[in-house]
C-alpha positions as CSV (number, residue, x, y, z in Angstrom):
1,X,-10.1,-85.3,-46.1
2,X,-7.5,-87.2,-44.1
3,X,-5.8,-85.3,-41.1
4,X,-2.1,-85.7,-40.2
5,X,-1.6,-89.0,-38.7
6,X,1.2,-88.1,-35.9
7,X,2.2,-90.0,-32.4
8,X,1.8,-87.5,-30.4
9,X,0.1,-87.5,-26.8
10,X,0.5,-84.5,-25.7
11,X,-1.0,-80.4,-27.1
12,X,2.5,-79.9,-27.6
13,X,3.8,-83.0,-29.1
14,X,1.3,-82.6,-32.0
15,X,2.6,-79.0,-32.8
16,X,6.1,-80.3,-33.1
17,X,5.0,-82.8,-35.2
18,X,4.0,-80.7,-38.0
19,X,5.5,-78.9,-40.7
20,X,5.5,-76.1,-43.3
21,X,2.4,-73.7,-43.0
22,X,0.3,-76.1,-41.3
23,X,2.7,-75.9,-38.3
24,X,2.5,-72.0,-38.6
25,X,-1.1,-71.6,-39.1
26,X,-1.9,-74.4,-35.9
27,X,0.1,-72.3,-33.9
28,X,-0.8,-69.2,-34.6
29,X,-4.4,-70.2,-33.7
30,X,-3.1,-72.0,-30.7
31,X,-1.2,-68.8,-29.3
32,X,-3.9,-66.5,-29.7
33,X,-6.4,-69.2,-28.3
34,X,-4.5,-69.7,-25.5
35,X,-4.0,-66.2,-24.8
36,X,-7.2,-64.8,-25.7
37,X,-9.5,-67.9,-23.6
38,X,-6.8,-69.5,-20.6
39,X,-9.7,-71.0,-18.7
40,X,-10.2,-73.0,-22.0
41,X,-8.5,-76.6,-21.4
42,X,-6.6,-77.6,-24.0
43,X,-6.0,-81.7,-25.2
44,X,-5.4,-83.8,-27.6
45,X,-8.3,-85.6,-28.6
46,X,-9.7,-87.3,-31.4
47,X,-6.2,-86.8,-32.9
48,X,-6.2,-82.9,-33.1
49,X,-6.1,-80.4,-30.6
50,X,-9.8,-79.6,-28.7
51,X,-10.3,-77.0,-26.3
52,X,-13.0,-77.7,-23.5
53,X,-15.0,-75.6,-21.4
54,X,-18.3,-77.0,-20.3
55,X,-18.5,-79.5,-23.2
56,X,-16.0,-78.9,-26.1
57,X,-15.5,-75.4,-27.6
58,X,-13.0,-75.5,-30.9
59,X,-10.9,-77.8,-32.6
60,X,-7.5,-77.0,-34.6
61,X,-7.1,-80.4,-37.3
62,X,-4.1,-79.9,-39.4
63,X,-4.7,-82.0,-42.4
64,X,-2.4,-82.6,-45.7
65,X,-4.2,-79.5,-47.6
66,X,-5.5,-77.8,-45.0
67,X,-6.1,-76.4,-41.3
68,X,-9.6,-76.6,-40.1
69,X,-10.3,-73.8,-37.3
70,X,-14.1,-75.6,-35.8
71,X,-15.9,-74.7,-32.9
72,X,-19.1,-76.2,-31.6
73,X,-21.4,-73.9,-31.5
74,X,-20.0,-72.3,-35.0
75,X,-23.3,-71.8,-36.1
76,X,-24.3,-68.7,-33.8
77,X,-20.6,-67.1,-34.8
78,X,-21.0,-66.1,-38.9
79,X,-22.0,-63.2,-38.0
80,X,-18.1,-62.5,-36.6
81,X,-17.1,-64.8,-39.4
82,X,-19.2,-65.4,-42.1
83,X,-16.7,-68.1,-43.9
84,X,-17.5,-70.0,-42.0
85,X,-18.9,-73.2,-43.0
86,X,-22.3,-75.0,-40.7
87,X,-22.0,-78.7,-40.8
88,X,-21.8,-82.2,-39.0
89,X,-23.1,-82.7,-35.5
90,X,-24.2,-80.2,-32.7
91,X,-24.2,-76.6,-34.2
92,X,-20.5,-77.3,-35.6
93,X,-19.7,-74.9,-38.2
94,X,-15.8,-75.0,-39.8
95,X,-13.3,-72.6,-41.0
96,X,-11.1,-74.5,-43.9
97,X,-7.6,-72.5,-44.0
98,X,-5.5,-73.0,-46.8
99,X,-1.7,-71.6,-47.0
100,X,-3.0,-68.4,-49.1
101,X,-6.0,-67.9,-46.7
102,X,-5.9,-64.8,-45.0
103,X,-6.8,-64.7,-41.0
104,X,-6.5,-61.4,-38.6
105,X,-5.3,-62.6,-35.4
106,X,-8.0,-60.3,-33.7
107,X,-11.2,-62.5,-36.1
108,X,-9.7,-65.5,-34.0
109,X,-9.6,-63.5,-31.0
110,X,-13.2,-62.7,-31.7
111,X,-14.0,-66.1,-32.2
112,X,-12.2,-67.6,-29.4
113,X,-13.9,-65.3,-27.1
114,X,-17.5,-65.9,-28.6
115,X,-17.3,-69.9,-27.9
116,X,-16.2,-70.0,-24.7
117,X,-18.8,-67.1,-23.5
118,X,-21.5,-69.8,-25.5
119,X,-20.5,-72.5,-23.8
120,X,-20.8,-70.9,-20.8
121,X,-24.1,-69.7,-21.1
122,X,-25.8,-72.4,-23.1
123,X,-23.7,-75.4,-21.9
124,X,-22.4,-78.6,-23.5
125,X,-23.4,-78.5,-27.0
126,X,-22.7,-82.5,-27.2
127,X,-25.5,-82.8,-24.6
128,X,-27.8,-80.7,-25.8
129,X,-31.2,-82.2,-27.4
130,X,-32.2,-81.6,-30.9
């Protein structure tokens, strides 16, 4: 699936830059991310936004059709959320968010909470051997 190609350089740049439900659903995540985990640092990286602490913890990717909600250690979090989806590198695992998909603000509080306290206590996933 392709993402939203933008220019931006900056967290907030790529907000404004999208549109529709995409732009609602990013920053809905993105408040209650912010709010729930401040210590998380947020940036723009591989052209979406990626929150670090310790080794990157989630990703928000708006794409055409969807919003992907990942974190990196996704894998030891179904039991908060089981939709979501194990795959790709690292313990990745991927909630796909389509405009009809329903989300409670405290799941992603939930969430947000669990993969920083992981990446905390287990460290980098990116670094970790397999």
């Amino acid at each position: 699936m392709k993402m939203i190609l933008t220019t931006a350089t900056s967290p907030d740049e790529y907000i404004d830059c999208l549109a529709g439900w995409q732009k609602s659903y990013a920053e809905a995540l993105r408040d209650a991310v912010r709010a729930t985990a401040p210590e998380l640092q947020e940036r723009l990286k591989w052209g979406h936004l990626v929150y670090f602490n310790n080794g990157p913890v989630l990703i928000i990717r708006a794409e055409p059709t969807r919003v992907l909600f990942a974190f990196f250690r996704g894998k030891r979090l179904l039991h908060i959320e089981p939709r979501l989806k194990p795959g790709g590198k690292y313990e990745l695992a991927t909630l796909e968010l389509r405009q009809d998909t329903p989300l409670l603000r405290d799941t992603v509080v939930q969430l947000a909470e669990a993969a920083a306290r992981l990446n905390l206590a287990v460290g980098d996933s990116t670094k970790a051997t397999p």
